[in-house]
C-alpha positions in Angstrom: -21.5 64.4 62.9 -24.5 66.6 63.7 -26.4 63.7 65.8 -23.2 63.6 67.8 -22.5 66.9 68.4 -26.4 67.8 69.0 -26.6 66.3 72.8 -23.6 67.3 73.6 -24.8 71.2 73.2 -27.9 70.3 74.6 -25.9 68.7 77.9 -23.6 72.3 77.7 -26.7 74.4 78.5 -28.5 72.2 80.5 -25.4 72.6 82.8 -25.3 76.5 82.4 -28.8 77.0 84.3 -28.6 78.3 87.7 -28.2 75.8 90.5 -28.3 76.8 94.3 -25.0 76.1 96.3 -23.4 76.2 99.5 -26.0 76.3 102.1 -25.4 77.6 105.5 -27.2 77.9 107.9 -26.4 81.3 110.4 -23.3 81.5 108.2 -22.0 78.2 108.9 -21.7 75.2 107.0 -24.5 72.3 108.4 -23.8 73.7 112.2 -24.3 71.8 115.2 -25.8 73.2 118.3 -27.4 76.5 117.2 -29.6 78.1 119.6 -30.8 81.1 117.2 -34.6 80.6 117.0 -35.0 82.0 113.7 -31.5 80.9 112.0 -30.7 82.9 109.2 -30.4 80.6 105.8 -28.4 81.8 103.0 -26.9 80.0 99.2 -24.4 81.3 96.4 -26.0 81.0 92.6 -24.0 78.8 90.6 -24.9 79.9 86.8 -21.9 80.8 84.8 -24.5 82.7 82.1 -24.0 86.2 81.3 -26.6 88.5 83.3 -27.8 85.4 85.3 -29.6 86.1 88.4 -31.9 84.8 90.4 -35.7 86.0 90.4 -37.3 83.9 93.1 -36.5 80.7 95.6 -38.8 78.2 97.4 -37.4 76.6 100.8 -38.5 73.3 102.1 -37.4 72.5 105.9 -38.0 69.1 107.4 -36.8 66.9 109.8 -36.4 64.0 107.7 -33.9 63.9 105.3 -35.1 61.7 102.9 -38.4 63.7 103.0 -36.9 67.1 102.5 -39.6 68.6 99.5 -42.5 67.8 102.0 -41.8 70.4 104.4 -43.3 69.6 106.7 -41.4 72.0 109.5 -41.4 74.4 106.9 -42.2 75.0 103.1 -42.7 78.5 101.6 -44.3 79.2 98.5 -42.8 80.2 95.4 -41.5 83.8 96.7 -40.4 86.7 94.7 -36.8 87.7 95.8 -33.6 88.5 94.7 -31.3 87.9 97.5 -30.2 84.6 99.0 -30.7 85.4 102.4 -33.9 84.0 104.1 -34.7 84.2 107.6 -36.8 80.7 108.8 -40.4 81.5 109.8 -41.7 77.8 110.3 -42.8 75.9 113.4 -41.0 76.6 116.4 -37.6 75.0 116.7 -37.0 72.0 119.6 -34.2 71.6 120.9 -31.6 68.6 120.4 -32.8 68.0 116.7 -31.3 67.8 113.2 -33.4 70.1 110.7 -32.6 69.3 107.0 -33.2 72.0 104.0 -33.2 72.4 100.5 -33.7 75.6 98.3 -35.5 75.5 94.8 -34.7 79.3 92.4 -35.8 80.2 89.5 -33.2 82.3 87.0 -34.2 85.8 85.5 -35.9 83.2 82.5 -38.2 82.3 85.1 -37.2 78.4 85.1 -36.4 76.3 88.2 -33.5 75.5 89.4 -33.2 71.7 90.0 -33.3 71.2 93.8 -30.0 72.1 95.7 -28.4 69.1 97.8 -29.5 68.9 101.6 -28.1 71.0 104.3 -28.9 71.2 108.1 -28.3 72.5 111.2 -28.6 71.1 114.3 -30.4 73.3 117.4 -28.6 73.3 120.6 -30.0 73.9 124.3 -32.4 76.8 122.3 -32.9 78.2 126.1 -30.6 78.3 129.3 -33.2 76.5 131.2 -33.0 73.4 129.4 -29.2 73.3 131.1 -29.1 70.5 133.6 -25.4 70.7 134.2 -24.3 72.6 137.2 -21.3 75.0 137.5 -18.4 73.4 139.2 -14.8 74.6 139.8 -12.5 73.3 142.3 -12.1 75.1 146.3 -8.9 77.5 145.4 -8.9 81.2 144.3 -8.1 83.2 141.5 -3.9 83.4 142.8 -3.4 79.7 142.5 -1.6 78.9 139.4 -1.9 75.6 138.1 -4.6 74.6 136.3 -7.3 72.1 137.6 -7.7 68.7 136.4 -12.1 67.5 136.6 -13.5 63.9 135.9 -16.3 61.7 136.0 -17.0 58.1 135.2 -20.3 56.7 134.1 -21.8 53.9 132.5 -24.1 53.4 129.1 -26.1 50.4 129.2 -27.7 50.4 125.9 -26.9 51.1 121.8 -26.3 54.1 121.7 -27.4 55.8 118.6 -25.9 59.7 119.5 -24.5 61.2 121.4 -23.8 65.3 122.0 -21.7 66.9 124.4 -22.5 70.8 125.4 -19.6 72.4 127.6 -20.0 75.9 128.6 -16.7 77.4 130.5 -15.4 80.6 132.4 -11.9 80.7 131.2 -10.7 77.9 128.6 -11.2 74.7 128.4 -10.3 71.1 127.2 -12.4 68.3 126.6 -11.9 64.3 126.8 -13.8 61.3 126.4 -12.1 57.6 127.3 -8.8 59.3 127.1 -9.4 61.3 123.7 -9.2 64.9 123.2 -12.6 66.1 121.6 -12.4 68.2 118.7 -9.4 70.1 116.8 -10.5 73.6 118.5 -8.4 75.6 120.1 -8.7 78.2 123.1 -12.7 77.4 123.1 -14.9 79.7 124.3 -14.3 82.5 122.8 -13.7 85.6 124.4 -17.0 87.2 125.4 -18.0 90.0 127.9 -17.3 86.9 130.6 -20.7 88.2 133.5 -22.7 89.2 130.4 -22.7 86.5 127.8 -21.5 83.1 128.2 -20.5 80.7 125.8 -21.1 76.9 125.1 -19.5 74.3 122.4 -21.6 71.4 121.1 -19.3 68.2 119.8 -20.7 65.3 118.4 -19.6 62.6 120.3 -21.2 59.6 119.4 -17.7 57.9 118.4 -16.3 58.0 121.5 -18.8 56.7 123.7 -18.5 53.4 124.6 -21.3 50.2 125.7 -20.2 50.0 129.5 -17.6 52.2 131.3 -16.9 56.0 130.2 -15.1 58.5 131.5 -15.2 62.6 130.9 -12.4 64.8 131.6 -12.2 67.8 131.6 -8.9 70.6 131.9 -9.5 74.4 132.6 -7.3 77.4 131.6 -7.7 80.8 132.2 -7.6 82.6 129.1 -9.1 86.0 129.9 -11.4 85.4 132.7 -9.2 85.0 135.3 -5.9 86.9 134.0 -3.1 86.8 136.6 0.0 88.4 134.5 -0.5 91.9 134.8 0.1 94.5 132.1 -0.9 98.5 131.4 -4.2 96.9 130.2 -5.3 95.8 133.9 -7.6 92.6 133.2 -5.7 91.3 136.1 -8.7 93.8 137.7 -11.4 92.6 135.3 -14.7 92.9 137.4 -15.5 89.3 136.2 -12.3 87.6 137.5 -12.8 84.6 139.7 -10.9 81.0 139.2 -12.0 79.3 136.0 -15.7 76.7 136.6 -17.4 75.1 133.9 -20.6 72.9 133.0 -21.1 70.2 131.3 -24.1 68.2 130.0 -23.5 65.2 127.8 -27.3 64.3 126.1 -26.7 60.0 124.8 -29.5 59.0 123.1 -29.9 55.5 122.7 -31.4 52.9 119.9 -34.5 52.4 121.4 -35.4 56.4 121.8 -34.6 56.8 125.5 -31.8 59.7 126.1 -30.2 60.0 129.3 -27.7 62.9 130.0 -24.4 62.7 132.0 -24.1 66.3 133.7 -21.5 68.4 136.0 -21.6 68.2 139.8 -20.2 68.0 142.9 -20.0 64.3 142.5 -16.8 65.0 139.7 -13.6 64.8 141.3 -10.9 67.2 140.2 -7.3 67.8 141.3 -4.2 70.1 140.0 -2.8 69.1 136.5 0.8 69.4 135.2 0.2 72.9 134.1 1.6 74.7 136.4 0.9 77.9 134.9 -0.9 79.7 132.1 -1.3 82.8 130.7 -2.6 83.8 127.2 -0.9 86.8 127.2 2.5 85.6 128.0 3.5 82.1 128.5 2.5 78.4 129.6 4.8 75.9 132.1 4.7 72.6 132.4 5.8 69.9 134.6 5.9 66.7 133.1 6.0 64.9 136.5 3.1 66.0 137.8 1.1 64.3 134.8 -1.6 61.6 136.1 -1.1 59.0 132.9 -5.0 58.2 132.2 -6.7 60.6 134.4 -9.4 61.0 131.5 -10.3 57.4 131.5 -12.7 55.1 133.4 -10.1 52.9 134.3 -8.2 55.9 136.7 -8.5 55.4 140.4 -9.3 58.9 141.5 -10.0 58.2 144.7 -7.3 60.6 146.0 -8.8 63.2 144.1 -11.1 66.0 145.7 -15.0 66.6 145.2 -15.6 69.6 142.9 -17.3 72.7 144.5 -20.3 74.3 142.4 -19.9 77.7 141.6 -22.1 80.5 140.4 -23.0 80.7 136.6 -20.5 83.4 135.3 -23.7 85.0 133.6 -27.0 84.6 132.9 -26.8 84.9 129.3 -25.6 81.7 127.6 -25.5 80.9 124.2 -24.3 78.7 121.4 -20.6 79.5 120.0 -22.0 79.8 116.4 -18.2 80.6 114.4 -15.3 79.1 112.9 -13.3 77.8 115.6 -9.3 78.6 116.4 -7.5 76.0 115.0 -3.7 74.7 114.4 -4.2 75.6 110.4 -0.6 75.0 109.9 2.3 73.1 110.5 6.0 75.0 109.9 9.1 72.9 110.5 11.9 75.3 111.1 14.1 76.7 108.4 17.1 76.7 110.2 18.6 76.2 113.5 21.8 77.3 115.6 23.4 75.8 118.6 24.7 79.1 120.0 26.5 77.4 122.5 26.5 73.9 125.2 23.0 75.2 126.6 21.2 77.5 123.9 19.6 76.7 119.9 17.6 79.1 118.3 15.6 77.9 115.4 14.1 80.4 112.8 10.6 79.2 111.2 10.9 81.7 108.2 8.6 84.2 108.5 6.6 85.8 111.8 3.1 83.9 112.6 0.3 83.6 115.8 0.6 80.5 117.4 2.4 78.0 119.4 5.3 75.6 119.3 5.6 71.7 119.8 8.6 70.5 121.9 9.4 66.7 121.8 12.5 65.8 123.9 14.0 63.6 126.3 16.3 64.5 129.6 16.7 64.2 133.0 14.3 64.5 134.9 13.5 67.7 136.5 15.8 69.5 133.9 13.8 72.9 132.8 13.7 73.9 129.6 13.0 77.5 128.5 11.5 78.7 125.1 11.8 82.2 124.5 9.6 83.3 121.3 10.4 86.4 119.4 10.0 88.4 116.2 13.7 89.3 115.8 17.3 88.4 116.8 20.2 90.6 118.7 23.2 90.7 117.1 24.8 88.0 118.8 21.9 85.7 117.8 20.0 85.5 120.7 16.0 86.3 120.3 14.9 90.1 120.7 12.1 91.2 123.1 12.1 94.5 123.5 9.9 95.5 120.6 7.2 93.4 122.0 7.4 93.5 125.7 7.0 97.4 126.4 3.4 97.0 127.9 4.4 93.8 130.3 4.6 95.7 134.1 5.5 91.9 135.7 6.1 91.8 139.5 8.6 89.2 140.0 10.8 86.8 137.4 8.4 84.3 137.4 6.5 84.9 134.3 9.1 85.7 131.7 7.0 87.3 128.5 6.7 84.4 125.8 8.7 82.2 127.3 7.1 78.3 128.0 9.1 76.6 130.8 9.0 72.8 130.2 10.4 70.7 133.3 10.9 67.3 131.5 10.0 64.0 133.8 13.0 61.1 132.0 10.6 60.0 129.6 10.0 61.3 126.0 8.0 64.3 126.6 6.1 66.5 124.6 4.7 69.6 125.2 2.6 72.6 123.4 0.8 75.2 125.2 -3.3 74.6 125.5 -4.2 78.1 127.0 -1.5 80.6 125.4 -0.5 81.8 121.9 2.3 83.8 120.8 3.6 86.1 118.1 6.8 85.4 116.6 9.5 83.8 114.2 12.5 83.1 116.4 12.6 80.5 119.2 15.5 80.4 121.7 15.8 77.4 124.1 18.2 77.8 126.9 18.7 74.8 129.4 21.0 74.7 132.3 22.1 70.9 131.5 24.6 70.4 129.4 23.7 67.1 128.5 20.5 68.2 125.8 21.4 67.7 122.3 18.3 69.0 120.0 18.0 68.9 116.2 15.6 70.6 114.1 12.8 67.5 114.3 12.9 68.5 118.1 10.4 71.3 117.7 7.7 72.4 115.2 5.5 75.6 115.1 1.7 76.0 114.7 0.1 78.8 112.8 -3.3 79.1 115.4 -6.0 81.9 114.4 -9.5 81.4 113.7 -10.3 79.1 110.7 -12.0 81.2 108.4 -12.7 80.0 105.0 -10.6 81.8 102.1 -13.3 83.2 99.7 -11.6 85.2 97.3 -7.8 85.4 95.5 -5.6 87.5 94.0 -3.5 86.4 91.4 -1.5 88.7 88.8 1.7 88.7 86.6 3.4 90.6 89.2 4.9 88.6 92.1 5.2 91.7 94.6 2.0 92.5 94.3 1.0 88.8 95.2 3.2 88.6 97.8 2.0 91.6 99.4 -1.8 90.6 99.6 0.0 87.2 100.8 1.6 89.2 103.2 -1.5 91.0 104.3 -3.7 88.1 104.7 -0.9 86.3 106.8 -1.0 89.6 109.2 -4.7 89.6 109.4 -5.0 85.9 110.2 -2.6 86.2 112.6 -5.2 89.0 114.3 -7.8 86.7 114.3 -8.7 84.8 117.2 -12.7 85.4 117.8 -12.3 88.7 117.7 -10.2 91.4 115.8 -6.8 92.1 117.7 -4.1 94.8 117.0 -0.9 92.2 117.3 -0.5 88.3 118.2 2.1 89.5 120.8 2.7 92.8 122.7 -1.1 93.3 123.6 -3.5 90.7 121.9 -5.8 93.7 122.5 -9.3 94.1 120.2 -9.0 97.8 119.4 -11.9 99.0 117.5 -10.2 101.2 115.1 -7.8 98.1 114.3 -10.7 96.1 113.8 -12.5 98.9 111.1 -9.3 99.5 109.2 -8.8 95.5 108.9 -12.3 94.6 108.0 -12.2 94.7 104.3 -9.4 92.9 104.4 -11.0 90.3 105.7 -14.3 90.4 103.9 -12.7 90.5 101.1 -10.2 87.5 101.4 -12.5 85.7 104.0 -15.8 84.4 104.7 -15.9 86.0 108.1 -19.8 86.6 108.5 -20.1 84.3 111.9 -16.9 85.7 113.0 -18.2 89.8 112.8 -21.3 88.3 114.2 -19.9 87.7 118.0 -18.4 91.0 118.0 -21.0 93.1 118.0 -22.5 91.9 121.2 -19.1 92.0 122.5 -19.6 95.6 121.8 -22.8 95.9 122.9 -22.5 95.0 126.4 -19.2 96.3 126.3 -20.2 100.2 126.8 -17.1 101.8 128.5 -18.3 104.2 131.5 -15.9 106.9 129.8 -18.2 107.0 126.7 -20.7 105.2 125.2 -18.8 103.0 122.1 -16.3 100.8 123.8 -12.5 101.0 122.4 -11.8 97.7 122.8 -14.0 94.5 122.0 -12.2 93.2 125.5 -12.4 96.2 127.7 -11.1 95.5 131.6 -10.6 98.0 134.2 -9.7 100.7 132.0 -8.7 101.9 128.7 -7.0 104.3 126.7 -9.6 106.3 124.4 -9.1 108.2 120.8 -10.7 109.3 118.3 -9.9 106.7 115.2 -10.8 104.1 118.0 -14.1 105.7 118.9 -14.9 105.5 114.8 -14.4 102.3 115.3 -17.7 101.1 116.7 -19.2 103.3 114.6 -18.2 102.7 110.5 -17.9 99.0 111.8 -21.3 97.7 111.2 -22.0 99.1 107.9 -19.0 96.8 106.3 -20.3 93.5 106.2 -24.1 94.4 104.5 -21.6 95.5 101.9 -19.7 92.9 101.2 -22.1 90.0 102.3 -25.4 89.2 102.4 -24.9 89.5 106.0 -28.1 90.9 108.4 -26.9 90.4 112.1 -25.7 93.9 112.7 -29.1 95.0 112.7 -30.7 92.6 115.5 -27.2 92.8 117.8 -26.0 96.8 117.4 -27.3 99.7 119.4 -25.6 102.8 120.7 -26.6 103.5 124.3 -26.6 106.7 125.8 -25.1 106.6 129.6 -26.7 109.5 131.8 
């Protein structure tokens, strides 16, 4: 019995020495298309030993991932230090490469770890200049309502080996490649001070490039930059507004070395696109007979379509979208539905959420479909506004608040909104032809918000209690979409003081680092010229000021050292003084 149970214990405490985990790199898990010079690198001890810490840590950075413990882009010596953040100090970053890294501690014993697994990160541009893209948009102004459609075609003519595509964009956009929709993101870029910082998105693409013929497509929203529904907030007068442009630079590198990179110009063609209108602040409409069936492929004649016009760069600050993106994180099917009567069903999801709705359905064509999204119901059924819609100052009947307008085309349609979220629980859909008959499978609802990763739980023996920090979470999620807002519905607006009493919420629950990390030059560049710490993390043409939102800006910063090993407060945040 003893020479059994012998290695066994041995094994047991062998496994109970401290072993460094879950690398990131800038507070993101093996990230592609950084542009921080010096990323910040960072690892959780796993060591399950009472009083275990770690006493010191050894790094090893390389570009080869089988030769990780040589070093050679970086290898530090056995330092003494407690925490497990590390800022890199090697040989300059290049662009366009794949860095792998590994991280050696020693426990408060002093023995070694064994050697984590491999992480990376993947640099991006690094610097503006190395943009060859230029900014295109199409010849209409910021009134014009539909959305514009932009293409190219172009051929590969060797292996390729990878393939990255950057795409930096005033408004919102949507990416395709040979008819495929690029990424699971939603509403990317984030929202940024739009003439102060711009932001880009790095996908790897190698998967959808193909030997021959390609084709890149591209659809543009207008998300905050170029807001035309007009509210007591006034970003319809946002100093940045112009119609939505973008640029594009896809970097193929082929078997043999050579790269070659497909870029924006005026040689794209573009034209309008089926949606007719978007806002993200109340609703999106569709026509389903103005879609273009393959316009994002290289077999689509576009020879009716119009050159694209280059534009000014929005800024001259652009940089790497380093955060968890806005995602659909979950599907609801509705709970229950009610045909009210021959032209109106209101389905109920269950409980209220940020995001959008899918319709598929089938009618005549040109029949219009309304979807009117709400938190609550009248008493004869119907969905409730008016506790959400007290800040809309509309001019005409055109842009009803959360309501999508679908007009269906006679084939099986389906639609969900690209540029626009809403809060709510309740959908009504209202339709003039008597001839619709919907069932539950006809729609379903998406909870959108940024995907943070959950990093801590509460579980108890009472079931209020964990429905309440369930309930909490689901509201703060649902305030989450790159940036801190006060509600999903009646303003989408980034107070400050919303933002500071929500933060340990979210530090707490979430691992939120990257996502605190683009505020604070939201902030920043943000300064309002009533005071010097801006209210809102979107401010416009004016805003209303007081003093828990002033704090805001303030206590903000000091939250995150606190509950993370988080450093980027102190490189981004500075109080300016305006004279």
């Amino acid at each position: 019995m003893k020479a059994f149970y012998i290695p066994l214990l041995f094994l047991a405490s062998h496994a109970l020495l401290a072993q460094p985990t879950k690398l990131q790199s800038e507070y993101l898990t093996n990230p592609l298309g950084i542009d921080t010079p010096q990323p910040r690198l960072t690892w959780q001890l796993q060591d399950s030993r009472k009083g275990a810490r770690q006493t010191a840590y050894q790094i090893f950075v390389s570009t080869d991932s089988a030769q990780v413990q040589k070093g050679e882009v970086w290898k530090t010596a056995k330092v003494a230090f407690v925490r497990n953040l590390v800022t890199y100090e090697g040989s300059t970053l290049k662009p366009y490469t794949k860095y792998y890294w590994a991280v050696q501690t020693w426990d408060q014993d002093g023995k070694p770890s064994g050697l984590s697994s491999i992480a990376s990160f993947e640099t991006g541009h690094m610097n503006q200049q190395n943009w060859k893209g230029s900014w295109i948009s199409d010849a209409r102004d910021v009134t014009i309502k539909p959305a514009p459609y932009f293409r190219k075609s172009f051929q590969t003519t060797k292996r390729v080996r990878s393939a990255r595509a950057y795409i930096a964009a005033a408004g919102l956009y949507e990416l395709y490649l040979n008819g495929q929709k690029i990424g699971n993101h939603r509403l990317d870029p984030m929202y940024t001070r739009f003439d102060r910082r711009t932001l880009y998105v790095t996908y790897d693409v190698t998967k959808q490039i193909q030997e021959g013929k390609n084709a890149v497509g591209v659809l543009l929203g207008n998300g905050w930059y170029n807001h035309q529904s007009t509210a007591v907030w006034y970003f319809h007068q946002a100093p940045w507004r112009s119609r939505p442009s973008v640029c594009v630079d896809i970097r193929v590198t082929y078997e043999d070395g050579t790269t070659e990179t497909i870029s924006s110009d005026t040689s794209w063609k573009t034209a309008l696109s089926p949606v007719i209108f978007n806002s993200i602040y109340t609703a999106e409409h569709y026509d389903a007979r103005k879609e273009q069936k393959g316009w994002n492929t290289a077999a689509f004649d576009d020879s009716k379509w119009k050159n694209a016009i280059n534009r000014p760069a929005p800024s001259l600050h652009i940089v790497a979208q380093a955060l968890h993106p806005i995602r659909n994180v979950e599907a609801l099917r509705p709970v229950s539905m009610v045909h009210l009567d021959d032209t109106t069903w209101v389905y109920d999801f269950g409980r209220n959420i940020s995001g959008v709705t899918e319709l598929k359905l089938k009618g005549n064509a040109g029949t219009m479909v309304r979807l009117k999204h709400g938190e609550r119901l009248l008493e004869n059924g119907r969905v409730d506004l008016s506790n959400i819609d007290a800040h809309y100052r509309p001019t005409d009947n055109t842009d009803p608040f959360q309501v999508d307008v679908v007009t269906l085309s006679g084939r099986e349609d389906e639609f969900m909104p690209k540029f626009n979220y809403k809060g709510f629980q309740y959908v009504e859909i209202t339709s003039k032809n008597r001839d619709l008959d919907l069932t539950p499978a006809n729609l379903m609802a998406y909870f959108m918000h940024s995907d943070v990763p959950p990093v801590g739980k509460i579980s108890s023996s009472n079931p209020t209690l964990d429905k309440l920090w369930w309930a909490t979470n689901n509201s703060y999620l649902s305030n989450l979409f790159g940036y801190p807002t006060d509600c999903p519905q009646r303003e989408k607006n980034g107070w400050t003081g919303d933002g500071q009493i929500a933060i340990e919420t979210g530090l707490y629950s979430y691992d939120a680092s990257p996502f605190m990390k683009n505020g604070w030059p939201i902030i920043e560049m943000s300064n309002s010229p009533m005071a010097s710490c801006p209210p809102l993390y979107q401010p416009a043409a004016g805003a209303m000021i007081g003093p828990m939102v002033l704090t805001g800006p303030v206590q903000l910063p000091s939250f995150p050292g606190i509950y993370t090993c988080f450093t980027a407060i102190k490189n981004h945040w500075r109080i300016t003084t305006k004279t």
